[in-house]
GUZA-623744 format. One record per residue (C-alpha): residue in one letter; y, z negated, x. Coordinates in steps of 0.02 Angstrom, whole numbers, plus 32768, in hexadecimal, padded with zeros to 4 digits. Each point is the difference from the previous one (the first is absolute). Example, Ala and Ser with C-alpha at 12.3 -4.5 7.8 and 13.67 -1.06 7.14 Angstrom:
<rs>
A7F1F7E7A8267 S80AC80218045 
</rs>
This chain:
<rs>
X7E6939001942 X80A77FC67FA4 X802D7F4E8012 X800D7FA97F68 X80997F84804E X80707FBE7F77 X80BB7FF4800F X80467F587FFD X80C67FE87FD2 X806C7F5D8063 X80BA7FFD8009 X802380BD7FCB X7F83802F808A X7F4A80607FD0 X7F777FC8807D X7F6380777FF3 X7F73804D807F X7FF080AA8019 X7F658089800D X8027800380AA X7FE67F468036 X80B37FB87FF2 X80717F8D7F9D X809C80497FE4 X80877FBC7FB3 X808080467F81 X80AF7FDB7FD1 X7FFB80087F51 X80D47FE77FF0 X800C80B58085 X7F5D80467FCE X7FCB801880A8 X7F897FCF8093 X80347F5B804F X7F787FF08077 X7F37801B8028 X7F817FAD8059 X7F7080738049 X7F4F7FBF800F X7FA080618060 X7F5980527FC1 X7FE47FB97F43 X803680007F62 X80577F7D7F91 X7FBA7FD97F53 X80527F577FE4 X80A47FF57FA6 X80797F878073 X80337F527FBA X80977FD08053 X804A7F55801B X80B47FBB803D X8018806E80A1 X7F398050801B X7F9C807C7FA1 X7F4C7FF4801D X7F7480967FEE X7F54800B801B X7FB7809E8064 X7F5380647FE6 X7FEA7FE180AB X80027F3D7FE9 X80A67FDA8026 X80717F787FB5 X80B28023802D X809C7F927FED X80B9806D8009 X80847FD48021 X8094802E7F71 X80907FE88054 X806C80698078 X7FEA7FD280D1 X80947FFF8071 X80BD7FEB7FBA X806980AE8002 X7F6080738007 X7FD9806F7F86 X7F7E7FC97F80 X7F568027806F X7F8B80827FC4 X7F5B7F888044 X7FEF7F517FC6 X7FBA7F798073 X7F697FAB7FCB X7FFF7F5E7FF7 X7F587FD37FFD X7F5E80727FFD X7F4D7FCD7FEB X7F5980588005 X7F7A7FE27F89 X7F557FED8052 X7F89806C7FEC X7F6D7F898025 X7F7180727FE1 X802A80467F5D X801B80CC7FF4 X80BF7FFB7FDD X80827F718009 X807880707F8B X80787FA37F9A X802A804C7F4E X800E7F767F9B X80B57FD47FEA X802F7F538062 X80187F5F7F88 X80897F858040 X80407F547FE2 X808E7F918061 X7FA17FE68093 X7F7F806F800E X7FAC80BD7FE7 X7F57801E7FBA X7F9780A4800A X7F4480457FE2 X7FB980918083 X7F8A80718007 X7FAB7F85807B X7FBF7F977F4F X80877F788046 X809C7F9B7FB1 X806D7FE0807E X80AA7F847FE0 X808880238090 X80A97FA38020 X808F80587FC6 X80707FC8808B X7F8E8014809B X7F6B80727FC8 X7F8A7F8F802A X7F4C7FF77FC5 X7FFD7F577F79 X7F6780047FD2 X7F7D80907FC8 X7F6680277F90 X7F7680438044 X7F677FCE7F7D X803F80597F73 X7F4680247FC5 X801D80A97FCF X7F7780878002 X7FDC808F8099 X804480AB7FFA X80A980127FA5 X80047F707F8A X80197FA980C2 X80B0803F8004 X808D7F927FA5 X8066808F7FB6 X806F7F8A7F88 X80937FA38018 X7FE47F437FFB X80507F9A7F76 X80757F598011 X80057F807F7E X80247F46802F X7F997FC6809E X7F7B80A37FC0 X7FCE80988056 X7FA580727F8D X7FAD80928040 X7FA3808F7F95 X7F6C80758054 X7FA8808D7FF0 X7F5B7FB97FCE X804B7FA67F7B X80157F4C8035 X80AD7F967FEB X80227F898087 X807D7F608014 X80227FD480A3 X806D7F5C8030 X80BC805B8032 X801D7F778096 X7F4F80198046 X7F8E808D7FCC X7F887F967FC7 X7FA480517F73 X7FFA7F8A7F4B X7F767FE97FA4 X801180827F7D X7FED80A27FFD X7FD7808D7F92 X7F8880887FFC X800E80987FA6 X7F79809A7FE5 X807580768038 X80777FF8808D X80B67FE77FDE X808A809D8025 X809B7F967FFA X80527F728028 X7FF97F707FA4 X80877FC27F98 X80147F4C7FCD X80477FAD7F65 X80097F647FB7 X7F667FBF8069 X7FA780B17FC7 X7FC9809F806A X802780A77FDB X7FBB809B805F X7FAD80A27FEE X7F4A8044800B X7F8B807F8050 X7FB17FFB7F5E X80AC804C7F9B X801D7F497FB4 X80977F8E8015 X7FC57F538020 X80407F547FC5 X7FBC7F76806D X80267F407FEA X801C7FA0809C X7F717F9D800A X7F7E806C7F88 X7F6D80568027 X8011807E7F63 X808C80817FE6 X80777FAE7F6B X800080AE7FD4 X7FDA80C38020 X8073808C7FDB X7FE8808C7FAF X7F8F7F8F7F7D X7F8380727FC6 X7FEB8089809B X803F80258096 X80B78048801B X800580AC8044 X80117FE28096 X80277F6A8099 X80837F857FE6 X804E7FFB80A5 X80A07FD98017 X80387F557FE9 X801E7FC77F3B X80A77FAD7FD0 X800E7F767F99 X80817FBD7FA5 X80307F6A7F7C X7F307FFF7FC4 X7FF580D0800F X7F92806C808D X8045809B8023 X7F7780618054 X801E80DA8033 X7F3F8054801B X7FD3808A806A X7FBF804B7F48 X80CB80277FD4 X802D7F687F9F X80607F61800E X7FB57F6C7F91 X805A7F657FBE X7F8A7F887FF4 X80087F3B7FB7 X7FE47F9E808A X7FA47F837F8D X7F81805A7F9A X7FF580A78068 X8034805C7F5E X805480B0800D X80C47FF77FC5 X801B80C28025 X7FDF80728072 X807580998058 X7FAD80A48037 X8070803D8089 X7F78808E801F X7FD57FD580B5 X7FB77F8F8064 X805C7F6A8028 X7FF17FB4809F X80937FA9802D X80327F577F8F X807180077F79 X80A77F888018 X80637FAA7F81 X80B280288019 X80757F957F91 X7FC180157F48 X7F9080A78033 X7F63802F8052 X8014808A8083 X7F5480608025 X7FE680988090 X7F70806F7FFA X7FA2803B8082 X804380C97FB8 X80A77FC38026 X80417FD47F48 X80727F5E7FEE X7FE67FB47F62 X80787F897F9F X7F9E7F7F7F84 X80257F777F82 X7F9C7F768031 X80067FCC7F43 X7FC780AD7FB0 X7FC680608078 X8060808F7FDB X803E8064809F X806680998042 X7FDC805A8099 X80988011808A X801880B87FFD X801C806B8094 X80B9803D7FE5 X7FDB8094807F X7F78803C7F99 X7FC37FC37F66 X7F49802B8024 X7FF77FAC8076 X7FBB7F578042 X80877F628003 X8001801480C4 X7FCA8092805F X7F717F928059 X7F687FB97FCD X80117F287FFB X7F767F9E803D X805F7F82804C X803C7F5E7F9E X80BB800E7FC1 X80897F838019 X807A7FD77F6C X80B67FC38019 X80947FF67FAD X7FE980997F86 X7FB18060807F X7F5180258038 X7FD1802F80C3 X7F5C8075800C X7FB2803C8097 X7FBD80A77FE0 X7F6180518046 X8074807D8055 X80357F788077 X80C47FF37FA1 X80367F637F9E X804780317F59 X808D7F9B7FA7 X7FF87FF47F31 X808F7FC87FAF X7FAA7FBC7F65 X80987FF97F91 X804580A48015 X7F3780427FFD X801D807B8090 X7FC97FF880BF X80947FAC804B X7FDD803F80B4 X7F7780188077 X7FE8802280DC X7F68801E8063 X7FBC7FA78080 X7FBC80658072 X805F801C808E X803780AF802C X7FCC804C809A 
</rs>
């Protein structure tokens, strides 16, 4: 099974996990390897978040790791391995897996993440130690237990979506869960978004929801009339009162964030499972197919990135599952074939690419 680890860009240097269990880092000036980290036995599905001198990443195995970025010892060579810094296991504590796939959330202090255990955990950033965790999330048996999506920031809030539809807030200095909550019929595939004291996230049921903080009732379901063609479940965007929401069914929607009202849609002809990212004054979409698609947020008129090697052929050479990172004109993608691909959006061509698997 392909890991579905973002890239993540920080002073001209890509961060990412590979298929085979290690971060490896990439110097985007040389276009070449500056260093990995091996974890033994597992697979990374979290995208690293890195921040001053450490990059952190969450393992299937349970692992929270904290890397070091910088070189060790003056006058040697730039080291292959990186020393960890810190390293903590998640308990399993009777549950069937203690996997963590949910990408980490951070803040000055501190780093918050949901397990397969059914638990929130908050850890300090410096040290790795445990601050507090959640271990009452009343979530049902089987797997609606597991916490599969990434927790959400806002002010002294923790928000946390789950599988058998509930939204919870949890107090960010203590875990203690607030008072409200909310309970949907279906069970939520993504993340949840927040905006202007409203919550936006996608359904098992093929709706987009809008939740107000505070409400028992959606504000509003989208598609209005019937279900979408599919899941919503990447992450939406949204930007300046506008949801930008890519389905599983093909399509990206731009949504009001108001009313719930349709503005236009795209049909990039596959499924979408990565989220779209606004890039200066344009929308850049990836499809699970491969295709990179350039969009007016406005209009929603696009062009698709064409493959200058061969026309017919997908954007990249690599199906994208894995969310994309936009920066300065260019957008990073980890392909499915375990190499990160480099699109120069202004020129419209694939700027450069290199694998990370490690030749034997």
């Amino acid at each position: 099974m392909g890991g579905w680890s973002g890239p993540t860009v920080h002073d001209g240097v890509i961060y990412v996990g590979s298929r085979d269990g290690r971060v490896v880092a990439i110097n985007s000036t040389t276009q070449s390897q500056q260093w990995d980290y091996p974890i033994p036995s597992t697979t990374i599905y979290t995208t690293p978040i890195v921040d001053s001198d450490l990059v952190y990443v969450g393992t299937y195995s349970g692992q929270v790791l904290a890397l070091s970025t910088l070189a060790r010892g003056e006058g040697l060579p730039f080291p292959q391995l990186r020393y960890g810094e810190w390293e903590w296991y998640c308990p399993i504590e009777n549950a069937k897996s203690n996997a963590i796939v949910a990408n980490l959330a951070m803040t000055e202090d501190a780093l918050y993440l949901a397990s397969s255990n059914g638990r929130v955990y908050s850890l300090d950033k410096g040290s790795g130690d445990e601050n507090w965790k959640r271990e009452d999330i009343p979530v049902l048996t089987g797997n609606a237990e597991k916490l599969w999506t990434s927790p959400t920031v806002v002010g002294d809030t923790l928000y946390i979506s789950t599988y058998d539809g509930h939204i919870y807030a949890l107090l960010l200095e203590t875990g203690e869960l607030l008072d409200w909550s909310f309970q949907s019929e279906a069970g939520f595939a993504s993340s949840p978004v927040i905006y202007e004291d409203n919550i936006f996230l996608g359904s098992f049921d093929r709706y987009l929801y809008a939740v107000k903080i505070g409400s028992d009732v959606p504000m509003w379901k989208f598609p209005q009339e019937k279900p979408a063609g599919n899941w919503f479940w990447a992450s939406p965007v949204v930007n300046e009162g506008i949801v930008y929401a890519g389905c599983l069914d093909g399509r990206l929607y731009a949504i009001e964030a108001e009313t719930g009202r349709k503005l236009w849609e795209f049909d990039a002809g596959n499924p979408i499972v990565s989220s779209p990212v606004l890039m200066d004054n344009l929308m850049v979409v990836a499809t699970e197919s491969g295709n990179v698609y350039v969009i007016d947020p406005e209009t929603g008129s696009g062009e698709r990135i064409e493959n200058r090697e061969n026309d017919d052929k997908s954007t990249i050479d690599a199906q994208i599952r894995a969310p994309i990172c936009a920066r300065e004109g260019l957008v990073y993608i980890r392909g499915e074939d375990n190499w990160i691909y480099v699109v120069d959006i202004g020129k419209g061509e694939l700027s450069w690419k290199i694998s990370l698997t490690i030749e034997e």
